[in-house]
N, CA, C and O of each residue as an XYZ file, in Angstrom:
220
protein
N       0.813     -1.200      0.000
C       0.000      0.000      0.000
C       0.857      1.265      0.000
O       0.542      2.246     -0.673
N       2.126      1.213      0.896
C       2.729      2.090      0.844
C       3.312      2.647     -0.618
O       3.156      3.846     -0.848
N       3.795      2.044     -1.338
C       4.342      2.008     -2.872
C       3.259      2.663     -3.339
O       3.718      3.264     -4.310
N       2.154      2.921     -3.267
C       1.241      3.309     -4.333
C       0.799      5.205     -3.686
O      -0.024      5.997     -4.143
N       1.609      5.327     -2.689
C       1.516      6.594     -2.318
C       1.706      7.800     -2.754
O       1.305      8.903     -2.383
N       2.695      7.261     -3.998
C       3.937      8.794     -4.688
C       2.544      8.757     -5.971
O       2.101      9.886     -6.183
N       1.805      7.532     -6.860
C       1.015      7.353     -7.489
C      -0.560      8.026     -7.699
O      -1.234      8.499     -8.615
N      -0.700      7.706     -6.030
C      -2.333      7.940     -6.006
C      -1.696      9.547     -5.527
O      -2.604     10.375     -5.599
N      -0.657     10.029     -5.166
C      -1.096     11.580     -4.813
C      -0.739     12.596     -6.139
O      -0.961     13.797     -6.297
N      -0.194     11.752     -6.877
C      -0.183     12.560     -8.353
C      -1.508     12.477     -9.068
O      -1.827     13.377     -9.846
N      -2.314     11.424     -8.843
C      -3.615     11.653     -9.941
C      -4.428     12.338     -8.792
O      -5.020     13.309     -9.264
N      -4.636     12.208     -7.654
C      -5.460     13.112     -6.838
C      -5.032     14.835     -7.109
O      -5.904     15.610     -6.717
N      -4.165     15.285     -7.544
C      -3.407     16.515     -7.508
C      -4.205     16.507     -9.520
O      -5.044     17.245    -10.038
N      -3.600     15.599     -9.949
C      -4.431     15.896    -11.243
C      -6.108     16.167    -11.377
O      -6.666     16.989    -12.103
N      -6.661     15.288    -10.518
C      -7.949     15.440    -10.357
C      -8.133     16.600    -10.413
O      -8.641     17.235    -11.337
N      -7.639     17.056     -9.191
C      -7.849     18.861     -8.645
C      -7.720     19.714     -9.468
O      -8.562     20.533     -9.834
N      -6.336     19.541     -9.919
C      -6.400     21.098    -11.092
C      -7.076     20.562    -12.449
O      -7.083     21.453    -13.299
N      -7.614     19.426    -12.863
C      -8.788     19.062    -14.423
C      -9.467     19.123    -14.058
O     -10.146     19.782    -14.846
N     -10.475     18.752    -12.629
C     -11.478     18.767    -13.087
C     -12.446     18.738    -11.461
O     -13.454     18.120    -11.121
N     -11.442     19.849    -10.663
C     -12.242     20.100    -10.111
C     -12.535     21.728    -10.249
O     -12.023     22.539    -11.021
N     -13.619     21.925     -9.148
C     -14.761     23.490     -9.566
C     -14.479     24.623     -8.429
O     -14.746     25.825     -8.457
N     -13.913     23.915     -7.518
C     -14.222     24.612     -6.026
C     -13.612     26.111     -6.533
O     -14.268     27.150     -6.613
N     -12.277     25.949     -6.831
C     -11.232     26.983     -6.752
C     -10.687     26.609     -8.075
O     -10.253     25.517     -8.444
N     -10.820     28.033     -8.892
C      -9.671     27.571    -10.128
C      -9.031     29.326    -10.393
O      -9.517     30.457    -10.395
N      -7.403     28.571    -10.638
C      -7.252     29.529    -10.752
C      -5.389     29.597    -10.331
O      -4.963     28.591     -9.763
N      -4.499     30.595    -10.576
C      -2.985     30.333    -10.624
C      -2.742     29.857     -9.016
O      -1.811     29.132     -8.666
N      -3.741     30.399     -8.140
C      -3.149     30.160     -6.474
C      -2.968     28.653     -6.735
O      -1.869     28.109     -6.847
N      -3.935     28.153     -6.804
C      -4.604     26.542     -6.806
C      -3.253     25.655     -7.289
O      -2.574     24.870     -6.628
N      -3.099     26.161     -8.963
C      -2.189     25.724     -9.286
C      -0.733     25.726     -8.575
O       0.042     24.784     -8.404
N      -0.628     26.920     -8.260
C       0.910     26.706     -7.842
C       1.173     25.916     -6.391
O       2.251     25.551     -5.922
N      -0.414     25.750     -5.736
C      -0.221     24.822     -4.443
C       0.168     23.569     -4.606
O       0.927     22.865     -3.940
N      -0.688     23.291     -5.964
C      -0.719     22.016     -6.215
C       0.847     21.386     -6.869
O       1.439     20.309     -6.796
N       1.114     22.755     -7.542
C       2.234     21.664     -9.048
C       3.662     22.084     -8.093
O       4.704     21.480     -8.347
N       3.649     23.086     -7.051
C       4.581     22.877     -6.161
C       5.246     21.957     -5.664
O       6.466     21.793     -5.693
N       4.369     21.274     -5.150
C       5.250     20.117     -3.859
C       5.927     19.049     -4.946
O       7.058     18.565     -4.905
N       4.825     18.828     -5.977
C       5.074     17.751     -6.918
C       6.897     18.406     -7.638
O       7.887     17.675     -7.600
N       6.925     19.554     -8.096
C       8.217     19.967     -8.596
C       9.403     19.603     -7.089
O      10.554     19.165     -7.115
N       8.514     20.008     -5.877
C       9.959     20.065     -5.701
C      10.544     18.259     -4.661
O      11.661     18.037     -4.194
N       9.710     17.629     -4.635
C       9.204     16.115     -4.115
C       9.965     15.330     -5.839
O      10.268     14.137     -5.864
N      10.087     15.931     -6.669
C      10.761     15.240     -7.901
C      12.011     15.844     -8.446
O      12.706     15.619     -9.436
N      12.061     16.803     -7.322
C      13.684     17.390     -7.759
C      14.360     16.723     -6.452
O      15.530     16.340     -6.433
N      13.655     16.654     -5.592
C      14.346     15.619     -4.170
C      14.508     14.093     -4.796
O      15.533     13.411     -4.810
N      13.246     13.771     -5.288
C      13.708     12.496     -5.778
C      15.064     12.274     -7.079
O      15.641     11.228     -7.374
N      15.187     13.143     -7.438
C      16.415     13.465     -8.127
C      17.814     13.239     -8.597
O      18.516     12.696     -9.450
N      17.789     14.216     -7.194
C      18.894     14.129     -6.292
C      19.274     13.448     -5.286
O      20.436     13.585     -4.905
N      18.319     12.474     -4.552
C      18.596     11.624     -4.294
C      19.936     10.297     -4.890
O      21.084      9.955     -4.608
N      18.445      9.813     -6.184
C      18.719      8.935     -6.674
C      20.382      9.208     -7.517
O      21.082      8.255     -7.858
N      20.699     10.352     -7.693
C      21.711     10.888     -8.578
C      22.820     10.255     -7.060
O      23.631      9.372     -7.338
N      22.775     10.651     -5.898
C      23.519     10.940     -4.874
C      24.077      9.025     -5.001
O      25.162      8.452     -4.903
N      23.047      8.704     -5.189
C      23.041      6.713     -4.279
C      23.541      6.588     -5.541
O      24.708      6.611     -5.149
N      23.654      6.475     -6.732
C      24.593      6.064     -7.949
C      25.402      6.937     -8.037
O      25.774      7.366     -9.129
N      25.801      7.340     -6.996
C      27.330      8.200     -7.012
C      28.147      7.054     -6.104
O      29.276      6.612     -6.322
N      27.128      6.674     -4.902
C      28.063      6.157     -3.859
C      28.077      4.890     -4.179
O      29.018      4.200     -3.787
N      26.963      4.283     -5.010
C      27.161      3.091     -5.368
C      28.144      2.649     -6.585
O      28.093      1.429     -6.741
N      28.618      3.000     -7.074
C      29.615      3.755     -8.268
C      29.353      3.558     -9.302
O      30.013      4.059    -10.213
């Protein structure tokens, strides 16, 4: 269940800014496409870091 966490919170975040009504609009967006930019620049750099040390 855990594995499907990084998954289901990207289409829930898609949901929101296609096709939901509540709030539309640049705030919305940038709450949303935020975390995702910077949660995939961590994942990144991570992964860049561990195939450094792994050689």
């Amino acid at each position: 269940m855990h594995g499907l966490n990084p998954i289901l919170y990207i289409l829930v975040t898609l949901h929101g800014l296609w096709s939901g009504t509540d709030f539309q609009g640049t705030i919305l967006a940038a709450v949303n496409i935020a975390p995702i930019i910077l949660f995939g620049g961590l994942l990144f750099f991570s992964k860049k870091k561990l195939a450094a040390v792994n050689g």
